[in-house]
C-alpha positions in Angstrom: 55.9 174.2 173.1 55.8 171.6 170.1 53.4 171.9 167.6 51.1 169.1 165.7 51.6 170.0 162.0 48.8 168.8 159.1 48.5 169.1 155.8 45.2 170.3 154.4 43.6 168.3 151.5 44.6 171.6 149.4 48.6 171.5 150.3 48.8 167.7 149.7 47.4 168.2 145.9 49.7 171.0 145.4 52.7 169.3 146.7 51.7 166.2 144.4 51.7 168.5 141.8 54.5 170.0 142.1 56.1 166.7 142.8 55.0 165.3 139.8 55.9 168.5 137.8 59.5 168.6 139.1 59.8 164.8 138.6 58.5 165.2 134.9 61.5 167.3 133.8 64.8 166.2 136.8 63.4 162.8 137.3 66.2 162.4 139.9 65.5 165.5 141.4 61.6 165.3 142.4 62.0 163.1 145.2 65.0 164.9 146.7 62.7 167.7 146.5 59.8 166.7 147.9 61.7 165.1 151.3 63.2 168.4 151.5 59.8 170.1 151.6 58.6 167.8 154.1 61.5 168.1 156.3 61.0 171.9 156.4 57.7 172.1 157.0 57.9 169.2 159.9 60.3 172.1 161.3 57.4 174.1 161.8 56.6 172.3 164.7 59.0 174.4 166.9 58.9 178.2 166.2 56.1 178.2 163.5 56.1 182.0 164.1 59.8 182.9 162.9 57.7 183.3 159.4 56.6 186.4 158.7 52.7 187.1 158.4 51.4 187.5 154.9 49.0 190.8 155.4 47.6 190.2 152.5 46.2 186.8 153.3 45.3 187.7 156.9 41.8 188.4 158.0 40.7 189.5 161.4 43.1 187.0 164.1 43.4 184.4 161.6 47.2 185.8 160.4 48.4 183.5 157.4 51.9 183.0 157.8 54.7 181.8 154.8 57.6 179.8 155.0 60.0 180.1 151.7 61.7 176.6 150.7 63.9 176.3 148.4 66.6 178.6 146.2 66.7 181.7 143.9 65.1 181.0 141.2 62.8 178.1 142.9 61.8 179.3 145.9 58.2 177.5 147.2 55.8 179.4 149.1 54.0 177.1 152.0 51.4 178.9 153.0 49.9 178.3 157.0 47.9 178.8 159.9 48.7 178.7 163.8 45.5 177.7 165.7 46.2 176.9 169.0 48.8 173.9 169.2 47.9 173.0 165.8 49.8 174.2 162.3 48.1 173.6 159.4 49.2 173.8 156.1 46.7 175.7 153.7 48.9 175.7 150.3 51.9 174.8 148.5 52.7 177.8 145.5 55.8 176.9 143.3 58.2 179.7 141.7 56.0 182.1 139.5 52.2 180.8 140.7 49.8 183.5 141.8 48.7 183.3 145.9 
């Protein structure tokens, strides 16, 4: 079963963020970064529930799952919703940021 994956308005501003904040200091690099993001999280539209569940973040059936991207020491935390067919993307956390 595929999957239709959106952004909430609360991912997008954190990934422009972090796009701009990457792009500030390895201008070369922000770009790179942010297809690479997109390209993994357009993977969540087969097998969304590889990623583990964040208990934490889970109330009641609504089980907040998290997808890592990236490397040691810049690993990004995409934080996400499965409702049905639909994935949506609740937030974007870069290396060090509190959930």
């Amino acid at each position: 079963m595929a999957y239709r994956v959106r952004f909430l308005q609360s991912a997008q501003r954190d990934a422009d963020r972090l796009l701009v904040r990457i792009t500030e200091a390895a201008p070369t690099q922000g770009p790179v970064w942010y297809e690479g993001l997109i390209s993994a999280v357009a993977a969540l539209e087969y097998l969304p529930k590889r990623c583990p569940v964040v208990p934490k973040a889970s109330r009641g059936e609504a089980e907040v799952r998290q997808l890592l991207f990236g490397r040691k020491p810049y690993v990004y935390r995409v934080s996400f919703l499965i409702q049905r067919d639909v994935v949506s993307i609740l937030r974007i956390h870069g290396p060090g940021q509190v959930r």
